[in-house]
C-alpha positions in Angstrom: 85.1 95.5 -31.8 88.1 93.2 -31.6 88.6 90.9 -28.7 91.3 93.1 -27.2 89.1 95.8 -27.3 85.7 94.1 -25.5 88.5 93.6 -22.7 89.0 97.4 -22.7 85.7 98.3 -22.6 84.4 95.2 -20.0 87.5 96.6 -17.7 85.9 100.3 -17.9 82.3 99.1 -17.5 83.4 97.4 -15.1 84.9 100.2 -13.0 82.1 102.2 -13.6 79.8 99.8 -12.2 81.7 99.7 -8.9 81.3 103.3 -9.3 77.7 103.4 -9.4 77.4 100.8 -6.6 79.8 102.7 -4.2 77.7 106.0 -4.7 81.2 108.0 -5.6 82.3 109.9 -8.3 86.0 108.0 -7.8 88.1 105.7 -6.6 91.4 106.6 -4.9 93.2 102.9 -5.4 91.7 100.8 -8.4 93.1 97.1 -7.9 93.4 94.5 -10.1 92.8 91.0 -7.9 95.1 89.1 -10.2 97.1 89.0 -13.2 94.8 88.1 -16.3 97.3 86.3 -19.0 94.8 86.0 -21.4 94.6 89.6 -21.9 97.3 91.5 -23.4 99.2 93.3 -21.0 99.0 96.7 -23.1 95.2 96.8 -23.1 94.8 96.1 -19.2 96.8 99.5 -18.8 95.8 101.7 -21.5 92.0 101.0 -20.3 93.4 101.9 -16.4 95.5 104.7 -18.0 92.3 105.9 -20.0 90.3 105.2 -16.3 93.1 108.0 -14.7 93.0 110.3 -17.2 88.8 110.7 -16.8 89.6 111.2 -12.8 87.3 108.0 -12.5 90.3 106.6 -10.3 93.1 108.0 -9.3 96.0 105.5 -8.7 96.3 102.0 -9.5 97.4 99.0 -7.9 97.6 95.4 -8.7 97.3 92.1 -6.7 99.0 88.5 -6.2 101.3 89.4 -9.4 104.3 87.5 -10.0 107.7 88.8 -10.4 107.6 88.6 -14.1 103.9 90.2 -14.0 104.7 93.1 -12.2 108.1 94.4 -13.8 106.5 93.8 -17.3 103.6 95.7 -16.3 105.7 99.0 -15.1 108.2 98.4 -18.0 104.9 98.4 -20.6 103.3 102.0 -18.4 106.7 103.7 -18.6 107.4 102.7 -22.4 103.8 104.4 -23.3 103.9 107.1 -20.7 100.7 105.4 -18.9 99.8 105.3 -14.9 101.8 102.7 -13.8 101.1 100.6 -10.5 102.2 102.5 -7.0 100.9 99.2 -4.8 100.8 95.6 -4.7 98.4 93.9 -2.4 100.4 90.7 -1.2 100.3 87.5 0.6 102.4 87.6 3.9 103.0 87.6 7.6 105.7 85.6 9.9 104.7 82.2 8.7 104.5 83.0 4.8 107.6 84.9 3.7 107.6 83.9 0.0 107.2 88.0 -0.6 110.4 88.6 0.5 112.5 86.8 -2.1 111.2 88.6 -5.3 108.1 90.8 -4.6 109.6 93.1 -1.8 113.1 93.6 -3.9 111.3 94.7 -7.0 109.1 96.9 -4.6 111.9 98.6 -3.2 113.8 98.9 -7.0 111.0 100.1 -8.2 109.1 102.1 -5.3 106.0 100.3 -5.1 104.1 99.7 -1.8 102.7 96.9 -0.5 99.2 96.3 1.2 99.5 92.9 3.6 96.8 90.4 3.2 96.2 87.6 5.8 99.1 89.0 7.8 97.8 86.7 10.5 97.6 83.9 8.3 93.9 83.1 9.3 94.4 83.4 12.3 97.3 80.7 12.8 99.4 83.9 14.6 96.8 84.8 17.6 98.2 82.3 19.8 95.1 79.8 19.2 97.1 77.0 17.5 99.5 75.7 19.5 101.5 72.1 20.0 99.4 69.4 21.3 96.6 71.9 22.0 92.8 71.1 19.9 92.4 73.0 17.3 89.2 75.8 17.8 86.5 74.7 16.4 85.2 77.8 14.8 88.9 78.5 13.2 89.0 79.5 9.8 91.2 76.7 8.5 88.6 74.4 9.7 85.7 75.8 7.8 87.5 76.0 4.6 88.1 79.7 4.3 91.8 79.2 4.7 94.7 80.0 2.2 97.5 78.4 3.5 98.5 75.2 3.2 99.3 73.1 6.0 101.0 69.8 6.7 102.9 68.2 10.0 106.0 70.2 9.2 104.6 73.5 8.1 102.8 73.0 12.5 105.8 72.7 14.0 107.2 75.6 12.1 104.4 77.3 13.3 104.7 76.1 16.6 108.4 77.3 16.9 107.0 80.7 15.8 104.1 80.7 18.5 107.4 80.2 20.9 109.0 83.0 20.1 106.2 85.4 19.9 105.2 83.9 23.8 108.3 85.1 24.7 108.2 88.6 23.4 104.9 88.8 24.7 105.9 88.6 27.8 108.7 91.3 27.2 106.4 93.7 25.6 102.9 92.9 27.3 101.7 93.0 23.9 99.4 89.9 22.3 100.9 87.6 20.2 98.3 88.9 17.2 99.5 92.7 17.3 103.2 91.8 17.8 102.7 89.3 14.4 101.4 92.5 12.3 103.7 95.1 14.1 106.5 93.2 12.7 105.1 93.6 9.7 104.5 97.1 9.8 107.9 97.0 10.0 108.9 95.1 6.7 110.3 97.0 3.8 107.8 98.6 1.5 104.7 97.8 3.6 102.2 100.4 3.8 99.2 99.1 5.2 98.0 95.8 6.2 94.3 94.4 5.5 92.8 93.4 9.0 90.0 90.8 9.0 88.6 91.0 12.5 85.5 89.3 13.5 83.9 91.7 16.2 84.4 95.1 18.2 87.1 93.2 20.0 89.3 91.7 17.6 89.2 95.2 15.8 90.2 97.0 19.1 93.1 93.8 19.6 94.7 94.5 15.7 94.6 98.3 15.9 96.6 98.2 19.1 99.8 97.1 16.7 100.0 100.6 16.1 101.9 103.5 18.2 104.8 101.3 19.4 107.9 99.3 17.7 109.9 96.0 18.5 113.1 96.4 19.5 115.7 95.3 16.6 116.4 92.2 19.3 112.7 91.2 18.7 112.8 91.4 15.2 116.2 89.4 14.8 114.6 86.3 17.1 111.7 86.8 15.1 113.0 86.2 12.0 115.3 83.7 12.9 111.8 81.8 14.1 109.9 82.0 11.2 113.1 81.5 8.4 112.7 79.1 5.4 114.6 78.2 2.6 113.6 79.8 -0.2 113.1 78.3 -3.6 115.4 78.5 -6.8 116.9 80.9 -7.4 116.9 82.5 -4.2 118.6 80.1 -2.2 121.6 80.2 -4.7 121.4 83.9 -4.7 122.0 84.0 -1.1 124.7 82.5 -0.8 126.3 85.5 -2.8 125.4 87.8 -0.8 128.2 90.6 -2.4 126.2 90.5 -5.7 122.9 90.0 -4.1 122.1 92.5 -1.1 119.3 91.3 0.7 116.5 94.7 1.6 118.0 96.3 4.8 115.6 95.1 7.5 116.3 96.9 10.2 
């Protein structure tokens, strides 16, 4: 057996494993946590393709692709005829917004959803960090179980975001954690958002995003908040915005 094919066969062993562990005879979204370049691109979906066909699993979805990853991937899927992926589990809330500027376009170009990770970006949107306020001492950024990166201007960015959801707080009576992942409920190919909650509490706090909507107001002051240039070559892309249409937002 060739290299390319142990990777095959340790990709289907390894779905069957979860298989066995789970107690089920499938799984209804089989993800991949990460692009794996040292695999051929064509043997990661023919062994999910060959996983579909069995009715072992029956959609797949991949996670914290690139661009490039992603497009290749469905280019390779439709070129063969194999599943291709319908979901794309992705880094994002009010203070990260990298998704936006390749990841959600392709999504909406190529009709893939999106599962939200960290939409309260460890906690930094529940209203617990704040200007010149001590930071908790149980928070996850200060045990090291935190994935964004922060430094004195990335806070104050954060801290003008904090302002803004105060203030529509107040309008809505709503906490500053579900109005965070209502408006990202709200974003452009987002299907479902992975909710980390501690206890009985904090579970009963982030399903109470659900069964209401900003107004488009909220959403404009919002996003005005939590706006960053993006890298190249989005920024130069914006400014042509006749050639470029940005997703419609609202």
């Amino acid at each position: 057996m060739n290299d390319f094919g142990s990777s095959r066969f340790n990709l289907i062993k390894s779905c069957e494993g979860s298989l066995k562990r789970l107690g089920v005879d499938h799984i209804d979204i089989y993800h991949l946590h990460g692009f794996d370049a040292n695999t051929p691109v064509e043997e990661v979906l023919k062994a999910l393709d060959s996983l579909v066909q069995s009715g072992k699993i029956r959609y797949i979805a991949c996670s914290n692709f690139s661009g490039w990853h992603l497009m290749k991937s469905l280019s390779v899927s439709e070129r063969y005829g194999w599943s291709r992926y319908i979901a794309q589990q992705c880094y994002y809330s009010l203070l990260n917004r990298d998704f936006e500027w390749e990841l959600m376009p392709l999504g909406i170009d190529q009709k893939v959803g999106t599962i939200v990770w960290s939409p309260l970006a460890s906690g930094k949107l529940t209203g617990k960090y704040r200007r010149n306020v001590e930071m908790p001492k149980d928070a996850r950024v200060v045990q090291g179980g935190n994935p964004v990166l922060g430094t004195p201007a990335d806070d104050e960015r954060l801290y003008n975001i904090v302002d803004v959801l105060d203030e529509v707080a107040e309008e809505t009576g709503k906490t500053l954690a579900q109005i965070s992942l209502n408006w990202l409920l709200q974003r452009p190919t987002v299907d479902n958002i992975i909710i980390g909650a501690r206890n009985e509490e904090q579970l009963k706090q982030n399903l109470g995003a659900t069964g209401w909507q900003l107004t488009i107001d909220q959403l404009k002051k919002l996003d005005a908040a939590s706006d960053i240039l993006p890298a190249y070559p989005y920024w130069h892309q914006r400014q042509f915005p006749m050639l470029n249409t940005a997703p419609k937002l609202y």
